[in-house]
Each structure stands twice: as C-alpha cells, then as structure tokens.
C-alpha positions, 0 to 999 in steps of 0.5 A: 607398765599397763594402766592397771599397774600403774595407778596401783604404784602410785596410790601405794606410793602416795601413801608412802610419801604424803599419807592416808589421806591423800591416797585416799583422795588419788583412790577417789579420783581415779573411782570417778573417773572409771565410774566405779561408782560402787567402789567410791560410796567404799572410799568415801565413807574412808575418807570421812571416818579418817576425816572424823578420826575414827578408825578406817575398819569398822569393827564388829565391836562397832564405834563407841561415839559421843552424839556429836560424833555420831551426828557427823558421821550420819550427816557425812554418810547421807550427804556421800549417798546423795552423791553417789546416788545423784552420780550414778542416776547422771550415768544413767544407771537409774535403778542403782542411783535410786538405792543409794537415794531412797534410804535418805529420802532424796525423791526430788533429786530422783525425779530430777532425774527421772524427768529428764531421761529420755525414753527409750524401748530399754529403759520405758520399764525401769523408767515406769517402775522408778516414778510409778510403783517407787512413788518417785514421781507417780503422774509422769510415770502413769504419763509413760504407761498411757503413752507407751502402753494404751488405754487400757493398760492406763486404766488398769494401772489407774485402778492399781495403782494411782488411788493410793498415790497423793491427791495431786498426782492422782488428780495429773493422772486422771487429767492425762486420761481425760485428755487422751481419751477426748482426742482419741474419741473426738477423732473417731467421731468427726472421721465418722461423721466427715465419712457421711456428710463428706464436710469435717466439722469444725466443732471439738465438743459432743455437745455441738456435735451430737444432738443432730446426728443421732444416727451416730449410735444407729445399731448400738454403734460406738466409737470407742472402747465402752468399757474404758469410757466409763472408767474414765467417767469413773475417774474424772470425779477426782479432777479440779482443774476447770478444762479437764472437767468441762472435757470430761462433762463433754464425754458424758454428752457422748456416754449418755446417747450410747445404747443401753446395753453400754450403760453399765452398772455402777456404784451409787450414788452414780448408778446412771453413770453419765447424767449423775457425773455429769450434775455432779462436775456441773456443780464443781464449776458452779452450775446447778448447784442447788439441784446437785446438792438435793440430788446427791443429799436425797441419794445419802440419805436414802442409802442402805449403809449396811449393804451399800456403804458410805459412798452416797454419804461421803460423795454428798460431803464431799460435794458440799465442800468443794461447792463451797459450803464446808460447814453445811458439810460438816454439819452432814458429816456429823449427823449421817457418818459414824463418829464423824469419821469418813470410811472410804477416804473420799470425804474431807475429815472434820477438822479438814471442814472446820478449817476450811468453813473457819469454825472451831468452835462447831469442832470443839462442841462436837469434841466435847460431846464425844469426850474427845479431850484431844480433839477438843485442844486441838480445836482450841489451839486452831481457833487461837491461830485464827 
C-alpha cells in the first residue's frame, strides 16, 4: 500500500473509531509535515468551528452567532492566520506567508522574518517588494536596493518611495545614503589625491582634505555623480542622529568647490544648495543658530507663497523647533501659515509645538479665536495632564 493510501485508511479509519476531532488532528499532523501549509489554514479553521460547535461547512445562510461566539471565532481565525502565515514565512515562502499576516496586521512577525532571510539573486526582488513597498519594514528594504542596486536606483527610490514612509524610517533611509555616498566620494578623492602626491592622507573629512587642494576640481572635475550628490543634500535635512549630519555637512564642504555649472538649481529656501544646508545642519547641532534663525526667517518672510509655496515658511519653523524654540515656532507658524496649518507636511502642527514648548494656553487663545471649539477642549484637556 503507497504512503498516499496509507494515510487516506487511517484518517477514515480514526474517524470511525475515535471521532471528528481526532481525524481532524491526524489531518493536521500530517498537513505540517508535507508543509501543505494552504491546506492546514482549511483544516484549522475545521477544527476551531467543531471546537466552538459550530457547523464543519460554512453554509451560504452564514452563522447566526451570538457576540461572544463570534468573538471566538474572529480571535481563533487570527490566531490559525498568525500561524500559517509565521509557518509559511519560516519555510521561506516570504509572499504566501505575508497574505495570511497582512489582513491581521502581524508586521512585526513579518519583519522577524524579513530580517533574517538571507539574501539572495532569487529572493532580493520579493524581499525589496516585501519590506519596502508592503511597508513591512521599509528602511531594510530601501538598505537592499542601496546595496544591491546602486546610488541611483537608491535615490530614485528614495524619492518614490521613502517620503511616504514614517519618519524614523525615512530618516534610517537617508542615513544609509549619507554613509554610502561619504565612502564612496571619500574613496574617490583620497585615490585622486594619493595619485598626485604619491602619499594617501590620513584625514577622512573635505573639510581637512579640501581647502589646500583646489586643484581637485581644476577643469570642472568631480569625483562622483554631481546629480546624486545633491539629492542626497537634498535628503539629508531630514537626519537627526549627530555623525549622519556632521557627514552630511562634510559632503557640503565637497559640493560647495564643485563648478558652477554643477551647482544646480534648487527649491528655496535652499537654492544655493550646499552653503544654505550646510547653516541649516549647523544649526541642528547648536552651531550658529542665531545667524541660521535670521537667514531662514528673512527667506519666509520674503517668499512669494502664490508661486513658491510654503517650503521657505515651514523649513523656518521648522528650524525653530528643533533648535529648541518651540514657542517662537509656533508663534510663527500662526502668523505666516494660513489657519496655522502646515501645507507640505515639513513643519510640526501646532499642537505638536504647544507640547513640546509646554503652553496650552497660547493653544487655546488661538483656538478661540478661530472658533475652533474642538481644539480648544483639547488644548484644555492637555494643559490638565500637565
């Protein structure tokens, strides 16, 4: 008699000698042990719908179940889908295991997973797609396309996908190219520079590197893609942890000697792209605040909204946040943004800055003066936890 056979005979016959619910248990068993992963999520839900007395078949007339009942059900039918799903990712069926754990919302128990696949050329793709465009763990994804696929691809994706992500893993995102393009940019200078004067330097900063060897850009040279050094810049505004952002000044110190015709375009308040960012991350680490503060408060105050939009004003606030003068930024916010209101989602909202610069009370005028009744309990409610 073939294996087939075989375990056929003894589900029917343990169903004819001990019952449903132990040829319900051989069926699940023997489901584990093919990995027939599919086919046990079927048997399960059998053997919890027997387990809660409710008829094997789901009918078309559906069950008529009081709440508790119910309850049961939809917590034993999550708990059989964290299971399969958990089951399924273990085998390595990444994609399959992720359908069984989205619907109940187990992002952790994918990432877990996720994590600690080990790459390969068949699963980079299904692995980007899971953590990165699934949202199961963004930053590691965005790690595998900057690894895998390049600058460029990293910055395209950056720019797709990463802005709509959280902010701490947009901000892991653009750490990552920070790092990755200060190496690769540091590499490529110091071979330059060891090329001509025979000795490689010891210094891993443009800042010391730099200012003595002007002829490094004779020509219009460069020693890296111009294009992906400013989207980098571009991006690095979003960094807080303190290396990151002294790396990222540092590349400003590079930027900043390239040729003018490398010194693109771009949006204000950071049209000059490398001095402006560079005052600007200054100013995150507590350098030359006051001279930050004025710079970008003249360049929000100046600013056409009707053509340039509200960049200029929310970087403005936001700057007076993170340097540590949240009422100050709220104060601005209510006077040069319409209703108070951030538009493009860089400045913090105003009860984000009345949190943090501890005043409720500045809040609440604000919401009875706009006959914001909601707010204004709201602003209440805070200011009594406090």
């Amino acid at each position: 008699m073939s294996t087939t056979s075989s375990i056929y005979d003894q589900i029917q016959e343990t169903l004819q000698q001990s019952g449903t619910e132990a040829a319900l248990e051989k069926l699940a068993a023997e489901l584990v042990s093919s990995k027939k992963f599919h086919e046990l999520f079927e048997a399960r839900k059998l053997q919890l719908r027997l387990q809660l007395g409710l008829p094997l078949l789901f009918s078309e007339a559906g069950d008529d179940l009081d709440d508790a009942t119910r309850n049961k059900l939809e917590d034993g039918l999550s708990e059989i889908c964290r299971d399969i799903g958990a089951a399924l990712m273990a085998d390595g069926r990444l994609r399959e295991g992720w359908m069984y754990l989205r619907p109940v919302g187990e992002n952790e128990i994918a990432k877990e997973y996720l994590l600690r696949t080990e790459t390969n050329d068949e699963n980079i793709d299904e692995l980007i797609e899971l953590a990165l465009r699934e949202g199961i763990a963004p930053a590691h994804g965005f790690n595998l396309v900057l690894q895998h696929y390049g600058t460029c691809n990293s910055i395209t994706t950056f720019d797709a996908e990463m802005n709509q992500q959280p902010p701490a893993e947009k901000k892991m995102a653009a750490g990552m190219l920070v790092e990755h393009l200060h190496a690769e940019l540091l590499e490529n200078v110091l071979s330059d520079i060891t090329s001509e004067e025979t000795t490689r330097p010891t210094s891993n900063r443009f800042a010391e590197l730099l200012p003595e060897r002007e002829w490094l850009f004779d020509g219009n040279r460069y020693h890296i893609d111009t294009t992906h050094l400013a989207s980098v810049i571009r991006f690095a505004r979003v960094l807080s942890d303190e290396n990151q952002i002294k790396l990222a000044i540092d590349l400003t110190e590079y930027g900043q000697r390239l040729s003018s015709q490398y010194q693109y375009e771009n949006e204000e308040p950071f049209s000059d792209l490398y001095p402006t960012t560079r005052l600007y991350m200054n100013a995150i680490l507590g350098n030359d605040v006051a001279d930050a503060v004025t710079f970008f408060e003249k360049k929000a105050r100046e600013c056409d909204t009707y053509n340039q939009g509200y960049m200029p004003v929310e970087v403005y606030i936001e700057l007076l946040s993170r340097v540590g003068k949240p009422a100050e930024a709220m104060e601005a916010l209510i006077e040069l943004m319409p209703d108070a209101s951030p538009k493009i989602g860089i400045a913090p909202t105003i009860m984000e800055l009345a949190n943090s610069a501890k005043d409720f009370g500045r809040f609440t005028r604000f919401c009875r003066e706009n006959d914001d009744l909601l707010g204004f309990v709201t602003g209440l409610l805070h200011s009594e936890k406090k």
